[in-house]
C-alpha positions as CSV (number, residue, x, y, z in Angstrom):
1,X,-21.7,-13.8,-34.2
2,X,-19.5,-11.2,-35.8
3,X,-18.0,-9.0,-33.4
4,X,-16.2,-6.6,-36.3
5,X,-17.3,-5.3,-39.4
6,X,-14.9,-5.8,-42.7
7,X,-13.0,-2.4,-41.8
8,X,-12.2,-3.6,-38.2
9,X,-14.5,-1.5,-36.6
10,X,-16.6,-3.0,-33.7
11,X,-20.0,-4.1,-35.1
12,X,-22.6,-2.7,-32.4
13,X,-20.3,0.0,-30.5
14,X,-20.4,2.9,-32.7
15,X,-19.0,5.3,-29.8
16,X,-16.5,3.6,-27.5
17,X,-15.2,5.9,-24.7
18,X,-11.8,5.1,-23.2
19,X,-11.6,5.2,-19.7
20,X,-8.4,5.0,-17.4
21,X,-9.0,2.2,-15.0
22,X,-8.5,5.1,-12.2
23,X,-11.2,6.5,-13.6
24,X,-13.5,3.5,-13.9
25,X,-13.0,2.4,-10.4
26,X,-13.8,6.0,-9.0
27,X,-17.0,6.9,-11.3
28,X,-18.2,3.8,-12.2
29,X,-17.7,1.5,-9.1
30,X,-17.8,4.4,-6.7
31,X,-14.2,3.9,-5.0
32,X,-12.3,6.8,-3.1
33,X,-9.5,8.3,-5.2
34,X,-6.9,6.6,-2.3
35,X,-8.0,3.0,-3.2
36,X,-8.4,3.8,-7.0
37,X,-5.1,4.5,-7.6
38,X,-3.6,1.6,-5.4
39,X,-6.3,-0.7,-7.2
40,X,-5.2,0.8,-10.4
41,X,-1.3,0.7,-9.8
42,X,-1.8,-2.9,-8.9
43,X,-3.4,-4.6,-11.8
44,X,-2.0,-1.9,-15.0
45,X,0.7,-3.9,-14.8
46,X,-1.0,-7.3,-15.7
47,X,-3.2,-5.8,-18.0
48,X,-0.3,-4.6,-20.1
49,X,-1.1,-5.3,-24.1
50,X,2.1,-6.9,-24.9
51,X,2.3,-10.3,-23.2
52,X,5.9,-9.8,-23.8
53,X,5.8,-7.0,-21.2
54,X,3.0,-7.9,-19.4
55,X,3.6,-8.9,-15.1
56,X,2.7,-11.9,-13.8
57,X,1.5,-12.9,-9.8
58,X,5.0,-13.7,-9.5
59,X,6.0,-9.8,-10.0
60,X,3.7,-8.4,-8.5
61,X,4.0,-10.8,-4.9
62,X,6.2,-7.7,-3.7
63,X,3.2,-4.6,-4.4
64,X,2.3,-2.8,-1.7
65,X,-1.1,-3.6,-2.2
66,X,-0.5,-7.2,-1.0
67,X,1.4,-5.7,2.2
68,X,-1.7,-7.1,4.2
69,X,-2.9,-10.1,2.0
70,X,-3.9,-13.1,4.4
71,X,-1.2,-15.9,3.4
72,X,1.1,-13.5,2.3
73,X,2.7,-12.9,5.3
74,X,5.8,-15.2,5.1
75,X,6.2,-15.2,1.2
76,X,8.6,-12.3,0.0
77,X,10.2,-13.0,-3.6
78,X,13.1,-11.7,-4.7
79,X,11.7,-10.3,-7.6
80,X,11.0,-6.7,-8.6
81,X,7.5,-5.2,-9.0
82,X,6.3,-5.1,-12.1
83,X,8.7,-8.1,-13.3
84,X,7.9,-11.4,-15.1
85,X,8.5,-13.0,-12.2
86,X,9.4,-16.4,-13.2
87,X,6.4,-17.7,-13.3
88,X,6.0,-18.9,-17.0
89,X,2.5,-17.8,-18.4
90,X,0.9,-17.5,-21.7
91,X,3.7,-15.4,-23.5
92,X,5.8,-18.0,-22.8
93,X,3.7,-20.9,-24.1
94,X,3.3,-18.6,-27.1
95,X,7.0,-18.1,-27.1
96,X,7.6,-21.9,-27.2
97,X,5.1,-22.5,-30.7
């Protein structure tokens, strides 16, 4: 099945309407603007386009949102939010081609 057309459009989406995932999470899914924006400053940074700039678990271990996380308790990395965190992932297989 063809997903795009020969321009690059998408085939059967004539109208696509960008959404911040904020947004999504609070209209769509019905979450209260607190936990929408912790949700949403959580996972933006693994959803990142650029593998190159993309965080992995091992940068995000130190997010607040995990503050709480059952078996999280004892791990703290030394590693900042947001990072790569060490943990090689698909950029890095990529990389290695």
């Amino acid at each position: 099945m063809e997903i795009f057309n020969r321009k690059g459009e998408l085939r059967n989406i004539h109208r696509l309407r960008h959404w911040a995932l904020q947004d999504v999470l609070k209209e769509k899914y019905h979450f209260n603007e607190k936990d929408a924006a912790e949700i949403a400053d959580f996972l933006t940074p693994m959803l990142e386009l650029n593998p190159e700039k993309r965080a992995n678990a091992g940068g995000m271990t130190g997010h607040s949102f995990l503050n709480n996380a059952k078996g999280l308790e004892e791990i703290k990395l030394d590693i900042a939010v947001g990072a790569r965190g060490g943990i090689e992932g698909w950029s890095s297989e990529v990389k290695k081609r």
